[in-house]
N, C-alpha and C positions, 0 to 999 in steps of 0.2 A: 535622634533623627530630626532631622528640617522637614518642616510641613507646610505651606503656603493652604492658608483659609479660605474656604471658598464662600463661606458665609461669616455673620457676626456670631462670636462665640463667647463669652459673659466672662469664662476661665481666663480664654486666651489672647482676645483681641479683635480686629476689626476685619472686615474681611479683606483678602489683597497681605496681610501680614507675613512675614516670612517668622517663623516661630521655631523654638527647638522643644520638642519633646520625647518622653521616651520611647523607645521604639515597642513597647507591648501596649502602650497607651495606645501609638499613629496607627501600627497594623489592627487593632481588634476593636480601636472605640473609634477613631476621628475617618478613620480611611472609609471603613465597609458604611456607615452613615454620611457620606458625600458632605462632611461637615473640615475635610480638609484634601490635602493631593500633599505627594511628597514632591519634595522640592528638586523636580527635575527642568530641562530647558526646557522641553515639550511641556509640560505642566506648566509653566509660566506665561505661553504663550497662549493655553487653554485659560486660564485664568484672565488674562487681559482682556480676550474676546467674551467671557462670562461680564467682565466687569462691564465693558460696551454695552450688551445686551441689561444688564442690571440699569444701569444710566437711563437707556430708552424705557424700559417699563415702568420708572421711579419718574420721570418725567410727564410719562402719558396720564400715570396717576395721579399727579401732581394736577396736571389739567383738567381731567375729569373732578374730582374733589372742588379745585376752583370754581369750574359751572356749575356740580349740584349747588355748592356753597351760595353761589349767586342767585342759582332758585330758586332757595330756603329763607333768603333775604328780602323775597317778592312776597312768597307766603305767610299767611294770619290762618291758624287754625281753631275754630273752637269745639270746646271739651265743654259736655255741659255734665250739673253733676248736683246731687239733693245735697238742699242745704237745710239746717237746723236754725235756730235761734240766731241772732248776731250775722248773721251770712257765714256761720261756719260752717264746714264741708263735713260730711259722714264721709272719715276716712281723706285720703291726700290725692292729685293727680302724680299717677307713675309713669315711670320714664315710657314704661310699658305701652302705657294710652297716649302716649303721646309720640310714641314710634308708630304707634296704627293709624292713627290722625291720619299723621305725615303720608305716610303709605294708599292710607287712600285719593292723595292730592298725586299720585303720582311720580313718587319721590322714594326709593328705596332705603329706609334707612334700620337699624338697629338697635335696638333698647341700649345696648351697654356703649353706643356712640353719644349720647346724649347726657350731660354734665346739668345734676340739679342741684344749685348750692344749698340749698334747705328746701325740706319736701312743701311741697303746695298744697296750703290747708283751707284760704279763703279763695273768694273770687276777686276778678282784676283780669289784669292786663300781665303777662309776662312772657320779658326776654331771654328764652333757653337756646343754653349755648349746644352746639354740635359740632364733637370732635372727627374729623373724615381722614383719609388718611393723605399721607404726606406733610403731614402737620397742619391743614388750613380746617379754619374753626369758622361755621355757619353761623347762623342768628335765626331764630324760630318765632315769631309774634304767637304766643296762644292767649287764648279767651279763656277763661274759668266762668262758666256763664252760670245760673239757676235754671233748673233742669224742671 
């Protein structure tokens, strides 16, 4: 059976794909989960209009993502935190503290959007990356200050 994808599929391909599989697969797994349409005229014509709408929300995000991204590039946040001998830290700054920081500036973001290349164990200055969607990556100034 031909199935046109109305989403990305990991097995099958991309969405928009005109695909052939077997018909107990299309009716019981891809159909009833709105993860495919079988390949009729009416269904391609459904499909092209999802794809429009797909374009518009993928671009809207694109632009939202770009402004917080821009906001995020204003923002300096500090994390203050006890330190031991040498200015070593009891314990690391987590993505975690440092997603609430953010949040309290005003800025919505998520623990698991934020990329630490190696955990944060002294004090300083650093730049954390923030991955937002659509693929654009913010820039975060934090403080690791003595608490």
């Amino acid at each position: 059976m031909k199935v046109i994808l109305r989403q990305d599929f990991s097995q099958l391909g991309k969405i928009g794909d005109l695909v052939e599989v077997k018909d107990g697969y299309a009716r019981n797994y891809l159909i009833p989960r709105n993860i495919a349409y079988p390949a009729t005229e009416s269904s391609v014509r459904m499909l092209e209009e999802e794809k429009k709408q797909n374009a518009k929300r993928v671009e809207k995000e694109q632009k939202e993502s770009e402004k917080i991204a821009a906001e995020l590039g204003k923002l300096s946040i500090t994390i203050k935190m006890k330190v031991g001998e040498d200015d070593k830290l009891f314990g690391s700054v987590t993505s975690q503290m440092i997603a609430d920081a953010v949040s309290e500036k005003g800025i919505r973001i998520e623990k698991r959007q934020i990329e630490l290349e190696e955990p944060v164990k002294s004090l300083g200055i650093y730049d954390v990356k923030v991955k937002l969607d659509g693929g654009v990556t913010g820039m975060v100034k934090v403080w690791v200050v003595r608490e």
